[in-house]
N, C-alpha and C positions, 0 to 999 in steps of 0.2 A: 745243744743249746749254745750260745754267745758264751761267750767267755768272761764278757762285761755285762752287769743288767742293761738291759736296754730301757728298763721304766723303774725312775728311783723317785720317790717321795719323800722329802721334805718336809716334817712339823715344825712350825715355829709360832710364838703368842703373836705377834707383833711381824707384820713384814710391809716392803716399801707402801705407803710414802712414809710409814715409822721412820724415825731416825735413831740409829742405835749402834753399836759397836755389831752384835746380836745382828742384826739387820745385813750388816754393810758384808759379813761373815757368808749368811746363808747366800744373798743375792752373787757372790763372786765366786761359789762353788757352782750353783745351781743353774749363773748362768754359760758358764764353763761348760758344764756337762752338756748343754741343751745346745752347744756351739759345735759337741763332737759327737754329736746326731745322737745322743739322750733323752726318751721323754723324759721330761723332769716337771712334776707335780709339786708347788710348795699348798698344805693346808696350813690357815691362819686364821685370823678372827680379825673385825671391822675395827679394831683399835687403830687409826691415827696417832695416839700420843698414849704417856700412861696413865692418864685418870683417865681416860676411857675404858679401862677396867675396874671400875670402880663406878664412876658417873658415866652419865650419857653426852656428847657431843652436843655442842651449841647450835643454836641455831644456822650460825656463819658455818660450819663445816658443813662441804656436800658432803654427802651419804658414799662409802665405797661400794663398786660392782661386787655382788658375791661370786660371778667369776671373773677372769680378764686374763688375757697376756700380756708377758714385760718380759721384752727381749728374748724372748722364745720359751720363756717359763709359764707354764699354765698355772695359775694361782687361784686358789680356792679358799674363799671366806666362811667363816661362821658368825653368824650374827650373836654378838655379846647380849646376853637377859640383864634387866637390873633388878630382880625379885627381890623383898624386902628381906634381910634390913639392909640394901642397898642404900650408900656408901661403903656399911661399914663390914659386909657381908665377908669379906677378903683378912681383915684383921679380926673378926669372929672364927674363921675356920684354921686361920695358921694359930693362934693362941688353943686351940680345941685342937689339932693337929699335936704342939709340942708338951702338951697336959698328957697325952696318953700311954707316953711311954712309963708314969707316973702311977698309972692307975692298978699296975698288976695282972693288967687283961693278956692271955696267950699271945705272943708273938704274931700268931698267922691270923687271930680275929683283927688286930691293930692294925697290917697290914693292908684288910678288909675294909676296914673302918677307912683307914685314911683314903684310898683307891675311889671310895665312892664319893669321898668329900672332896678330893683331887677335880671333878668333874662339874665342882663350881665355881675353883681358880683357873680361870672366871665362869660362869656360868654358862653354856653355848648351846644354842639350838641344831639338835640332828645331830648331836658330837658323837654316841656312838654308832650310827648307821653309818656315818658319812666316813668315821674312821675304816669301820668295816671295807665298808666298798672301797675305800681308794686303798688300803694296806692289802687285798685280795686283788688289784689290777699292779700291784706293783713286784718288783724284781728284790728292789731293796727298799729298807726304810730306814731317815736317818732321824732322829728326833733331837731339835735343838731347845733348849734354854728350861730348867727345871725351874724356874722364879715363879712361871704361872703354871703349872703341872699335870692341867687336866688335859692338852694336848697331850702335853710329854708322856704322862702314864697308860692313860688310854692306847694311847700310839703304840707304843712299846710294849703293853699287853699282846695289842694284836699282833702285835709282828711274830711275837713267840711264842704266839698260841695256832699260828698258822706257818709257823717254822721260816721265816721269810728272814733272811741275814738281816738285825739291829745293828746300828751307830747309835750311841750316845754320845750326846757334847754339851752336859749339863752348863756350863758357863758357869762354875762355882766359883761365888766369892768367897775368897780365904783371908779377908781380913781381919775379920774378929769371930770369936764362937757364937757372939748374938747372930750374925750376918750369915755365917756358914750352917747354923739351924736349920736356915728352909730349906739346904739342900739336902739332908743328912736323918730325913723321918724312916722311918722303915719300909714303907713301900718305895721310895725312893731308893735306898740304899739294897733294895732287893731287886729296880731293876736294871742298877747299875751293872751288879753281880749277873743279872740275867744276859745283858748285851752279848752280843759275839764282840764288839769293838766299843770301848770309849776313849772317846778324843779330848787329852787335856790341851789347852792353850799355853802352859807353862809349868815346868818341873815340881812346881810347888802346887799346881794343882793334881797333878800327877799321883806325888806324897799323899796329898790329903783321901784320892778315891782309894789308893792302896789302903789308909789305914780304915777307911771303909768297908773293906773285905772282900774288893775288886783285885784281882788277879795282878802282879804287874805286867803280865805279858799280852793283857787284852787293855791296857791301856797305852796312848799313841799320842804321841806330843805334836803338835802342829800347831805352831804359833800363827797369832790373824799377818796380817802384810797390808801392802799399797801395790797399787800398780808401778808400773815399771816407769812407763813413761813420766817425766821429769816434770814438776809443775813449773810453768811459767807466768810470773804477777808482776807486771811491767812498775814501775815506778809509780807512773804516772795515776793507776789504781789506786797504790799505795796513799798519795797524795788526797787523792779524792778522797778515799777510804776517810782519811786524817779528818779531812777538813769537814767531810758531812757528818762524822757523829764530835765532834770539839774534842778530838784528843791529841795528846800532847805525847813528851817521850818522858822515859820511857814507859813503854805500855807491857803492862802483862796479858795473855790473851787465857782465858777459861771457855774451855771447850766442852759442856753436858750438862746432863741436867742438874739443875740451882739448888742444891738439897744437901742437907747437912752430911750425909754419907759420903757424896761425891766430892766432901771437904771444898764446896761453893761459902758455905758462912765460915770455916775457918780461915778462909781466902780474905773476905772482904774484914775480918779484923784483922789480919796480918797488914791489908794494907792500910785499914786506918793507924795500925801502931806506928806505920812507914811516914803517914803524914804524921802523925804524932811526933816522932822525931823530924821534921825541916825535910824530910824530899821530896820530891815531888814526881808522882808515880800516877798512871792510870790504870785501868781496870776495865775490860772489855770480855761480858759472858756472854756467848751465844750456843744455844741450847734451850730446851724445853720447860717444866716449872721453875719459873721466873718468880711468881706470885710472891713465896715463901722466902724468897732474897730481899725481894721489895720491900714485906713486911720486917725482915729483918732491920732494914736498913732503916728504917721507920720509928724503930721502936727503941736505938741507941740514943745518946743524951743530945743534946738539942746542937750543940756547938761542933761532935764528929758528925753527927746526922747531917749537916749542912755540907760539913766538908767533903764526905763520903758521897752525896749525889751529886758534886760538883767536878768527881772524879771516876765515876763507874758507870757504863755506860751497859744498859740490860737490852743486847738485840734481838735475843728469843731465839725461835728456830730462823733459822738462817740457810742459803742455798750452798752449791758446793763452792761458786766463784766466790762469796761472800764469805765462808768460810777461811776458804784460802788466802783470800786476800787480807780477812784479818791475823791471820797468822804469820805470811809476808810484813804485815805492819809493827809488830812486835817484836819485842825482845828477848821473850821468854815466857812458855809455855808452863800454867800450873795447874798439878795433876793432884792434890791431896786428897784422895780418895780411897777409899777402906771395901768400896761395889766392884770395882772392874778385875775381870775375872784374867782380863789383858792390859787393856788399855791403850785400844789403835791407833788415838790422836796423837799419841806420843811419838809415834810411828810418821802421821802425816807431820808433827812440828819439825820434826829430825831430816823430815826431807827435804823442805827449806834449808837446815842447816840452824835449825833456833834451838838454845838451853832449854831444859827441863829439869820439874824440881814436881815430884812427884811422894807421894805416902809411901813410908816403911813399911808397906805391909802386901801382903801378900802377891800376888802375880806380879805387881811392878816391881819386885825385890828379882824378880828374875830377870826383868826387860833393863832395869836402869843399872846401871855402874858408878857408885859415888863418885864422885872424881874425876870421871874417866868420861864419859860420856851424859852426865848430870847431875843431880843433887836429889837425897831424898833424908825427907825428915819424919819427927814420931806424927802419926792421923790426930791430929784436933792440937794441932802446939804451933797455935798463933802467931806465939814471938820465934818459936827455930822458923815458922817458915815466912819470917819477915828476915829475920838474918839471912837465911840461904838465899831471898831475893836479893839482898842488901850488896851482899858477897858479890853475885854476877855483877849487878851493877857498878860496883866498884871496882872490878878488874875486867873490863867490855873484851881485852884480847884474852884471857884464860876461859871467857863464857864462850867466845867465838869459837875458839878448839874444843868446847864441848860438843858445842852444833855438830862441829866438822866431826866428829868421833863420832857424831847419833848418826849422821850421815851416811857415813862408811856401814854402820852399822845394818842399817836397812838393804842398802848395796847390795850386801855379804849374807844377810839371815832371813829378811823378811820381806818377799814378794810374794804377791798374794798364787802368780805362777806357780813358785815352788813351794804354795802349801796345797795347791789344787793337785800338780804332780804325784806329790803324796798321797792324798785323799785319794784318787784315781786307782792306785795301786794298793790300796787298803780295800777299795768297793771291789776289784776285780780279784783279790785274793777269796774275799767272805761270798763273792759270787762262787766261787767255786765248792767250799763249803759248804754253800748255802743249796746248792741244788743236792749235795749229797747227804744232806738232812733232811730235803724235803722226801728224795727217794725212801729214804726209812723211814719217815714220818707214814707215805705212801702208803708203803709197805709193812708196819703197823695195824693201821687201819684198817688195812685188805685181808689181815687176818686175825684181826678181831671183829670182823661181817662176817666170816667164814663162820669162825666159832660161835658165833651168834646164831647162825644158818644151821649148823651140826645140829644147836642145843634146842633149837624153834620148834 
């Protein structure tokens, strides 16, 4: 046999045209592999954005292929159910998920229990045949993002119920213990344990599977990256950029989704306390629910509420030049968020050469350097992270050696090359383990028919 699988599979909730940290991860491995003559299979599900795990798409979205290729990866859909009590179907079963450990029930029935409840985060038609068949045509299987887990568990059953080498790369957020819950139920934390490999994104997520009771020598640190090649955003973009949405300097750029987690409303009172004090600052979020910022923004007293939409400018999801160019446009990148298990953008601001001022908490406590290469303050402290903006802007040459530091930093640690590199030689190590499990597993089998046969 090869030495490397020659057909590796893929789970993930959400993949392209999702926009996601999670996303930009799976597509830069997967398309890597399928570039060094890899089948490479991703299964996913019809989610465009994230309430579409929850709600159904508008009318204005076309419907995605439930098969296609993209860039030589063969992608596989599941169409999302919304069975009653769809909306709220998702926050009934993680609340009934973290009640059980609660109850006194055996370990291995909870287990049970959650495994079959797993298989309606979110709900998917054909999940387990479809997992069957494609975890049976495959060499390896890597199962990414435990947030929506019925992929993730599923997958992962089968992989180790058919001896086929596991990857896990739960994506845990380590920001707080309400947040780190979804990752940490018991069938989850049993198939961490089960993997031959899991892949943390950063030391502290590392820490957190160890004290899970994951091995530390089957967990493998590979931070997300960027491409190599240098982005280039002329001026003259810039300018435009400026002039078509009315913004002014300096500008702060917010990169994800508008939701109190991703510290999007800690953001926007930091900067109304900014106007509150006489400067005069802008605000530019592009990203996905937007709604829940608007309402925000809506719902403060009549006099910052004026001020506030005369300075924040809500672009939604946005494209990669559009991206890029708002971040070219700015002065500094804000990250206060408590979900990112990494936090890539931080990554793409750095490559510009732009400050960053990110949440004290978990993964980005590994990625940012106080001082050194950015600024990080406590998750939901409005006024620290109206000072830390304050700070840049008042010394523009000590923000500028920040950039330069985050620069060098990417340069030196995080291209998405050398986390494929890696990845590469973790798949063709468990390749080789992996067939020599399968032959016992074989060999198992073959004689327990025997003794079956003897006793017939």
């Amino acid at each position: 046999m090869s030495e490397f699988p020659q057909r590796v599979l893929f789970t993930i909730p959400a993949y392209a045209p999702f926009v996601g940290g999670a996303q930009t991860f799976a597509a830069a491995m997967a398309c890597r592999l399928a570039a060094d003559g890899v089948r490479v299979t991703v299964l996913t599900t019809t989610a465009r954005q994230a309430d579409n795990f929850w709600r159904p798409p508008g009318a204005e979205d076309a419907s995605l292929p439930l098969t296609a290729e993209i860039d030589g990866v063969r992608v596989v859909r599941l169409p999302i159910g919304y069975p009653w009590p769809a909306p709220y179907m998702f926050g009934v079963l993680r609340r009934l998920g973290h009640r059980l450990p609660r109850t006194g029930l055996p370990s291995s029935l909870q287990k049970r229990l959650l495994s079959q409840m797993s298989r309606f985060v979110p709900p998917l038609g054909a999940l387990q045949s479809t997992v069957d068949r494609l975890v049976a045509d495959s060499d390896l299987v890597h199962v990414i993002d435990a947030t929506w887990d019925g992929l993730f568990a599923t997958a992962g059953h089968a992989a180790s119920a058919t001896a086929k080498p596991l990857v896990a790369t739960p994506l845990v957020h380590t920001g707080s213990d309400v947040i780190s819950a979804h990752f940490s139920m018991p069938h989850q934390q049993d198939l961490y344990r089960r993997a031959d490999a899991v892949v943390a994104l950063t030391s502290a997520e590392k820490d957190w599977l160890t004290a899970q009771g994951v091995a530390a020598d089957h967990v493998h640190v590979l931070p997300m990256g960027v491409d190599d090649a240098p982005v280039d955003v002329d001026l003259g973009a810039v300018n435009a950029f400026r002039r078509r949405h009315e913004l002014g300097e300096p500008l702060i750029a917010f990169v994800g989704a508008a939701t109190f987690d991703k510290g999007a409303f800690t953001l926007v009172h930091a900067v109304n306390e900014l106007l509150r004090r006489g400067r005069s600052v802008w605000l530019a979020c592009a990203g996905p629910q937007q709604a829940q910022l608007a309402h925000l923004i809506n719902d403060v007293p009549a006099a910052d509420r004026e001020r506030l939409r005369r300075r924040i400018r809500l672009l939604g999801i946005v494209d990669e030049t559009t991206k890029q160019t708002l971040l070219a446009s700015s002065a500094v990148l804000a990250l206060p968020s408590r979900v990112d298990a990494f936090g890539i953008v931080l990554l793409e601001a750095w490559r510009q050469g732009l400050p960053v001022v990110a949440a004290q908490v978990g993964g980005l406590v590994d990625i940012v350097q106080p001082g050194q290469n950015g600024l990080l303050v406590p998750f939901g402290d409005a006024d620290a992270l109206a000072d830390a903006l304050a700070t840049l802007f008042d010394d523009p040459v000590w923000a500028q050696r920040l950039g330069a530091a985050g620069r060098c930093a990417v340069q030196d640690h995080y291209s998405w090359d050398r986390t494929y590199d890696t990845l590469f030689q973790l798949f063709r190590s468990l390749r080789r383990t992996g067939e020599a499990a399968q032959v016992r597993s074989a060999a198992v089998d073959g004689a327990r028919r025997q003794g079956r046969s003897r006793h017939g």
